[in-house]
TORLUMVO-600077 format. One record per residue (C-alpha): chain; x negated, y negated, z negated. Coordinates in steps of 0.02 Angstrom, whole numbers, plus 50000, padded with zeros to 5 digits. Example, Ala and Ser with C-alpha at 12.3 -4.5 7.8 and 13.67 -1.06 7.14 Angstrom:
<loses>
> c px py pz
> A 49385 50225 49610 $
> A 49316 50053 49643 $
</loses>
This chain:
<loses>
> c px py pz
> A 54453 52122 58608 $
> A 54332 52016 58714 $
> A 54329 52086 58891 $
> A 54450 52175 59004 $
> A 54422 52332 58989 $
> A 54512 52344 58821 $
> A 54627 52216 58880 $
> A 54684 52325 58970 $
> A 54734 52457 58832 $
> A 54857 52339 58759 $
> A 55038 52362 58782 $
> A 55046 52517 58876 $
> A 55185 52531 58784 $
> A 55278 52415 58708 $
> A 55447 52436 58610 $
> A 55581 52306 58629 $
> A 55742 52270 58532 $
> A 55846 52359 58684 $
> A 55714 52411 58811 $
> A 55551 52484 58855 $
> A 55423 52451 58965 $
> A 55338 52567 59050 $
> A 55170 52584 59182 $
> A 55245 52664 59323 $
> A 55143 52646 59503 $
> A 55033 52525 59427 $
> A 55164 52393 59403 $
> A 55284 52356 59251 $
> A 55471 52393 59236 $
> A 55607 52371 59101 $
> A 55730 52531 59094 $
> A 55859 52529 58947 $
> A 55967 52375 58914 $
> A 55916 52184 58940 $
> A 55818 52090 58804 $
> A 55953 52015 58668 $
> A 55915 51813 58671 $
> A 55958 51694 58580 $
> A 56116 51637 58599 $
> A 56081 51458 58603 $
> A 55989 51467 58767 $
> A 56129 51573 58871 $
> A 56120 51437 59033 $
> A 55919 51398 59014 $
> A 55865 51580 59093 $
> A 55797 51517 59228 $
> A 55604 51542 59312 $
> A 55539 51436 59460 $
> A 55377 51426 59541 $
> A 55232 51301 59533 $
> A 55190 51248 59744 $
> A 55093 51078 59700 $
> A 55116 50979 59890 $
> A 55087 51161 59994 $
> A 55278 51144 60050 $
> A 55273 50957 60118 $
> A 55139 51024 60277 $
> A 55221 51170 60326 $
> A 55323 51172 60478 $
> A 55509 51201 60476 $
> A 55515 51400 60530 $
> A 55383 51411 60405 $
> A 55444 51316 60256 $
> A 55623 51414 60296 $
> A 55535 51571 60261 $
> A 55435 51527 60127 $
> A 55588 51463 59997 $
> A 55687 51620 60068 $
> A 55550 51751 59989 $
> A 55558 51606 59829 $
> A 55715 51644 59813 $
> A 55727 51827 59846 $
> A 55580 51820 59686 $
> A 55740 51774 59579 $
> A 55675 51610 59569 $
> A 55784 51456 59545 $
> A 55682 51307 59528 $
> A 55525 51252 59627 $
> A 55405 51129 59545 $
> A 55328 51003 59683 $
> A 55187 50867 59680 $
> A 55291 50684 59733 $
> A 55134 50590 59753 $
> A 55151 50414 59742 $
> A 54984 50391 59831 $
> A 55062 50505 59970 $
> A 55204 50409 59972 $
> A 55144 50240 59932 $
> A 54981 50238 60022 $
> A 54933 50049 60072 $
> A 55049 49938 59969 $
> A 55210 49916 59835 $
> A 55341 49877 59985 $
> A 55325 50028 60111 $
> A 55381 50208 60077 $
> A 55356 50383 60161 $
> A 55478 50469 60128 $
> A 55483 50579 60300 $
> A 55411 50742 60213 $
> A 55494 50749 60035 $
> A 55666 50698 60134 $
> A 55637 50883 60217 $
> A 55593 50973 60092 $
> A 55708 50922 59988 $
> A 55853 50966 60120 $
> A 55773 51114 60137 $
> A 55773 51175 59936 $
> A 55981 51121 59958 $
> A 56007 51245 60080 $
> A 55926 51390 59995 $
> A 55990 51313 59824 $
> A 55830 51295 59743 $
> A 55823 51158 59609 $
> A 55667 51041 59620 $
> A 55560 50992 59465 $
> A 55491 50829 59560 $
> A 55315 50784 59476 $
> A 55259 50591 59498 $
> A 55078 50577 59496 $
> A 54917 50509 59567 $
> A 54870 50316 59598 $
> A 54863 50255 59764 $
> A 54715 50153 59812 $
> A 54798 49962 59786 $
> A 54878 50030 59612 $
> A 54700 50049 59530 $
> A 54610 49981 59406 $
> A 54449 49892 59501 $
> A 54339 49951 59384 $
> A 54409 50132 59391 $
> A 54394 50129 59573 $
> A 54220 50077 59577 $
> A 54153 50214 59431 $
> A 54243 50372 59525 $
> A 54127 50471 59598 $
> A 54252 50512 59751 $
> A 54399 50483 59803 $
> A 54502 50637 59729 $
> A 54426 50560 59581 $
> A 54473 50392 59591 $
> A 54669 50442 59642 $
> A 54660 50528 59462 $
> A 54630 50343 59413 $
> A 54757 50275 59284 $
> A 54896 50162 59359 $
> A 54837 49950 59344 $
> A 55007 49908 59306 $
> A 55133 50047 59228 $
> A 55265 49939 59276 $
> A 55217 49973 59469 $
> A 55192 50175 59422 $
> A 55396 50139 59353 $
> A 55445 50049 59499 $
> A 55406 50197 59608 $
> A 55469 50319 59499 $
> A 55656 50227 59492 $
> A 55649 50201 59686 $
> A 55620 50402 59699 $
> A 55740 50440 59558 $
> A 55891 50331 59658 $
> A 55852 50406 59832 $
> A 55879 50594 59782 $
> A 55989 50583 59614 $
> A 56134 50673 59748 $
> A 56005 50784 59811 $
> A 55925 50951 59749 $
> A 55794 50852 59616 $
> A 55874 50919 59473 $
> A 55685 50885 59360 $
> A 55571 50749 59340 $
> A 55394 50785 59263 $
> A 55276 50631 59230 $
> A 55099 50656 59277 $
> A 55019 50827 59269 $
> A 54898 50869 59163 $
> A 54865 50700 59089 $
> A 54758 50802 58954 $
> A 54606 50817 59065 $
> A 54488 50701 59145 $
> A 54519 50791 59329 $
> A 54670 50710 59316 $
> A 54700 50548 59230 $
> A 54566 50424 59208 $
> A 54560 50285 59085 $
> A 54414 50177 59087 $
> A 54351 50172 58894 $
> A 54283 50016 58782 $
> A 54132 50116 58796 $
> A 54123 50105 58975 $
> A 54172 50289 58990 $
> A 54316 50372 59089 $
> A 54435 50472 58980 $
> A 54604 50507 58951 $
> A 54695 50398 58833 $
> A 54892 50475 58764 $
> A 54920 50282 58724 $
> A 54921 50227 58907 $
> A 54998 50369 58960 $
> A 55146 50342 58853 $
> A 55156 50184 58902 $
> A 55182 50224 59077 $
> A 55289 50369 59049 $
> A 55404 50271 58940 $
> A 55449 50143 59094 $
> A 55451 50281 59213 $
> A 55570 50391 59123 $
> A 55699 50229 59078 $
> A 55687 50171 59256 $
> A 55730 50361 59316 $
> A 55861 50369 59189 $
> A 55958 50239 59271 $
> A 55992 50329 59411 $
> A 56027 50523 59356 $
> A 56066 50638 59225 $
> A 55931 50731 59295 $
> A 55811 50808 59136 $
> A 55631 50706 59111 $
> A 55488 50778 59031 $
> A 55313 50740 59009 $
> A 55166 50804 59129 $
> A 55124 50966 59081 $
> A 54953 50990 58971 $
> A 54844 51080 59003 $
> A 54748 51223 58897 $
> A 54607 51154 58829 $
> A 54533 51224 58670 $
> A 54366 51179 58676 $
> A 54373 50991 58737 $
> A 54228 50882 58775 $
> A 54195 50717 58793 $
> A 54182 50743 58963 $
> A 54330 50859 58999 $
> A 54473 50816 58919 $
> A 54574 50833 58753 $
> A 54645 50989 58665 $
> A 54815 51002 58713 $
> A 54865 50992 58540 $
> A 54791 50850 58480 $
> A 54838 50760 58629 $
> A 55022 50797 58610 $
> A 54995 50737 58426 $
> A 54931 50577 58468 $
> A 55061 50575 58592 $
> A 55254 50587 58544 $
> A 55219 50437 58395 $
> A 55228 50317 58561 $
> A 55351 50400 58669 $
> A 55521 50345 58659 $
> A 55638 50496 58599 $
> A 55790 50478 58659 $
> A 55714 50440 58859 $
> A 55658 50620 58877 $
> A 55735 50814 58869 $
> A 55562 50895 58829 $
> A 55400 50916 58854 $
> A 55304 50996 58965 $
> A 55127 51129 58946 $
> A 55038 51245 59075 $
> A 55047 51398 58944 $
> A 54909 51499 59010 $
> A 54868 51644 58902 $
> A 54732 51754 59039 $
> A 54640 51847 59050 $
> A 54737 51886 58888 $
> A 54916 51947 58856 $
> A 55025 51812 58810 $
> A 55080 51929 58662 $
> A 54892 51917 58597 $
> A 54836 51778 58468 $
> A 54689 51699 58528 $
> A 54656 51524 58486 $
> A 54629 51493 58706 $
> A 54800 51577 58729 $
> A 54910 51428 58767 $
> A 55072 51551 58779 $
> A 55056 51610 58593 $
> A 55028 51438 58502 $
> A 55185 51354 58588 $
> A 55254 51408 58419 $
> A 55126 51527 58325 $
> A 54986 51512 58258 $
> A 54895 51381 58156 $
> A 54975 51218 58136 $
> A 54841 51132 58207 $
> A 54869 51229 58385 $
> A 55072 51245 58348 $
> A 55141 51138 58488 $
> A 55320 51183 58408 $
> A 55260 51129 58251 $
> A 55175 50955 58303 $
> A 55338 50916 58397 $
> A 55453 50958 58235 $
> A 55331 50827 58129 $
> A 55326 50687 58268 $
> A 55536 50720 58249 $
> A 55560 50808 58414 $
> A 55621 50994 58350 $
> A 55770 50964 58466 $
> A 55646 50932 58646 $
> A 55643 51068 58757 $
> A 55469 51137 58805 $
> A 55440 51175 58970 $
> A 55322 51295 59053 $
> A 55273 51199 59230 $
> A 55153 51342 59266 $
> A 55089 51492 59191 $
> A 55013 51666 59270 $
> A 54846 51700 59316 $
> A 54706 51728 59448 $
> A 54642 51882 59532 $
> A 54486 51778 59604 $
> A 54344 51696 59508 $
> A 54147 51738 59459 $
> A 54171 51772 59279 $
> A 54241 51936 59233 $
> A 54203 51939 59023 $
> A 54256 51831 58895 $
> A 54112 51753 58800 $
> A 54193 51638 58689 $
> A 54343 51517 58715 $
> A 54265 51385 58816 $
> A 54179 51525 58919 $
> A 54315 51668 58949 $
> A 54343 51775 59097 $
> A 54430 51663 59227 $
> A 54512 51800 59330 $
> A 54610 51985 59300 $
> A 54656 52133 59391 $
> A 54794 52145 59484 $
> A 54867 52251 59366 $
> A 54851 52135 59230 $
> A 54902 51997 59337 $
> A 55069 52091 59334 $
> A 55079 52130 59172 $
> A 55041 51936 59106 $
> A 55185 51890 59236 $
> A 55317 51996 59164 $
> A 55263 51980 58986 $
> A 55277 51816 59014 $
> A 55437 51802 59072 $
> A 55527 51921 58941 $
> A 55429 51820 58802 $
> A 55439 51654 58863 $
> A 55639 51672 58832 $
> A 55639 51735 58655 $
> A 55567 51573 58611 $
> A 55684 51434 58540 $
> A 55748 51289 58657 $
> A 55644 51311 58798 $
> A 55658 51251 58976 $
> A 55624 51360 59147 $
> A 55459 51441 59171 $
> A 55365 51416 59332 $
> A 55239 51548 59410 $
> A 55074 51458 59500 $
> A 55112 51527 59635 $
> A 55205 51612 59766 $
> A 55053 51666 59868 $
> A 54855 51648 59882 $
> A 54871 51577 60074 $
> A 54907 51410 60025 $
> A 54803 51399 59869 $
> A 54623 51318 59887 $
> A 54471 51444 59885 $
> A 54374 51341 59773 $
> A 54332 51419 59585 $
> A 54477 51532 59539 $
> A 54611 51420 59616 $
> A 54631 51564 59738 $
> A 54701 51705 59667 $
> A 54835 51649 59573 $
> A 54980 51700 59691 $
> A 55094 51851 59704 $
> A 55064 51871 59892 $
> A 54871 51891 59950 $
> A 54805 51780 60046 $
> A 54847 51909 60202 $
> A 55045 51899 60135 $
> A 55035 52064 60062 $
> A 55101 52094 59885 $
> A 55023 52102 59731 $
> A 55098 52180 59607 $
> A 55142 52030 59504 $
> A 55272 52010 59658 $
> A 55386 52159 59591 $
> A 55310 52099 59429 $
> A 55418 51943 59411 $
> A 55548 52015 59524 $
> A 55603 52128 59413 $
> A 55580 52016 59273 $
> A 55699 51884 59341 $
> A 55827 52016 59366 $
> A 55835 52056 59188 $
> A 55875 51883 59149 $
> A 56024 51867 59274 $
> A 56105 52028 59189 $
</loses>
């Protein structure tokens, strides 16, 4: 199937071991019994959702009513950017803390867990030569850390000022896999990513955070990327390969992907869907697999955002590096709760985080608009009710 029209075909019925789900209205339900899972993973049912820095602007009234409809979603985690250029803007000494302090109080009071993700090089913590070959400066925050032992630094001084607090999840970096965001400058003059240096920095930032909680640590999550370029990025695969030789095992709980599977089904194997190969498929694209060689069959994966986008300007799939970059709402609804149920099945896995809660605080640029359960108006999509309902199933 290579467009959505026959996408759309797929699983209007689907059989379960104790349920069915069925098209009613235009969204998807479960009727029946809950999903038998395994019983190894009866306290890791939980889902959270993906807000990047969106929270740390909003004012109070607003950020109040914005973790209340989180948590009405089910939701029991929210995954949020701690940016060290944010928070270490102008030198190694002085710290703003003013906005993560709040919204940190404000996930305790509506008992949301926080998966706190450290990334993003402030100016002084550069490479010069990074600096001067970014094009911008989004670009050159992507830059690489000049000293990993400064990147650590921060990350202990974070880890000690909210190991009592609601921070319950540290993720290193995000999406380390791909040049928009982590740049190493190359022997060939280039700017790529490199797993090397990035294990190297995650390695002093996870033992410096371990000294201050029991808090779980995983690695920035990857990002799907099946068709890599030079200038781009590297498969997620191969990436993670080259990886876990040079992290240090017993620092971290798990790992952590983006497991994107539109504008298919995450039930559909397709070489671009990141959701199927966390443990099918070819060994090559098996992330289960590449973590039981490098010794790490016990690491949790984690799912630091997944869903998809009703917005974007190409509508059919032409080939993996060139597939539809948006759905329907419908299909928005039914990746969400497919999702959900599936992700679950799956051996030792951590939460799974929706990107996001609504379109209004999403940029407008590509198809970085569309992937919330609220329109951009705060109406709901159906993927609201979508992963509603979903959640609920777990909690029974």
């Amino acid at each position: 199937m290579n467009n959505i029209s026959s996408l759309l075909s797929l699983s209007l019925l689907r059989y379960w071991q104790t349920g069915i789900l069925l098209a009613i209205t235009g969204l998807w339900f479960f009727c029946s019994l809950t999903i038998p899972l395994p019983a190894s993973a009866a306290t890791r049912y939980e889902t959270g959702i993906s807000t990047n820095a969106t929270l740390l602007w909003m004012n109070d009234k607003d950020l109040d009513v914005r973790l209340r409809d989180i948590k009405n979603l089910g939701a029991t985690w929210i995954r949020v950017d701690f940016s060290w250029s944010a928070i270490q803007p102008d030198n190694k000494n002085d710290y703003n803390w003013e906005k993560y302090d709040r919204v940190v109080q404000a996930a305790g009071v509506h008992h949301l867990k926080i998966l706190a993700v450290l990334d993003y090089t402030p100016k002084w913590a550069r490479p010069a030569r990074c600096q001067a070959m970014a094009s911008d400066e989004t670009s050159a925050e992507k830059c690489s850390p000049a000293s990993s032992t400064a990147f650590a630094r921060f990350a202990g001084t974070a880890a000690a000022r909210y190991h009592t607090k609601s921070v319950r999840g540290w993720e290193i970096w995000n999406e380390q896999n791909l040049t928009a965001y982590w740049e190493t400058v190359q022997p060939d003059a280039s700017l790529f990513v490199d797993p090397k240096a990035y294990a190297r920095l995650a390695n002093k930032a996870a033992a410096q955070i371990r000294r201050y909680t029991d808090a779980a640590i995983i690695t920035g999550g990857l990002s799907p990327l099946f068709e890599p370029s030079r200038t781009t990025g590297m498969r997620q695969s191969d990436y993670l390969a080259q990886l876990l030789p040079y992290l240090r095992l017993n620092l971290f709980d798990g790992i952590g992907i983006h497991p994107y599977s539109w504008p298919v089904l995450p039930s559909r194997d397709a070489s671009f869907n990141a959701f199927y190969t966390v443990d099918n498929g070819s060994s090559k694209y098996n992330l289960r697999s590449i973590m039981n060689t490098a010794g790490w069959s016990d690491k949790q994966i984690w799912g630091t955002e997944y869903g998809a986008s009703t917005e974007g300007v190409r509508s059919v799939t032409l080939s993996p590096s060139s597939r539809a970059d948006h759905v329907s709402e419908r299909v928005q609804a039914q990746i969400v709760m497919q999702g959900v149920e599936d992700w679950y099945t799956k051996p030792n896995v951590g939460p799974l985080f929706v990107h996001s809660d609504s379109d209004q605080w999403l940029t407008t640029q590509s198809n970085e608009g569309g992937f919330g359960l609220r329109r951009a108006n705060g109406t709901q999509k159906p993927a609201y009710n979508a992963l509603k309902t979903a959640t609920e199933q777990l909690r029974k």
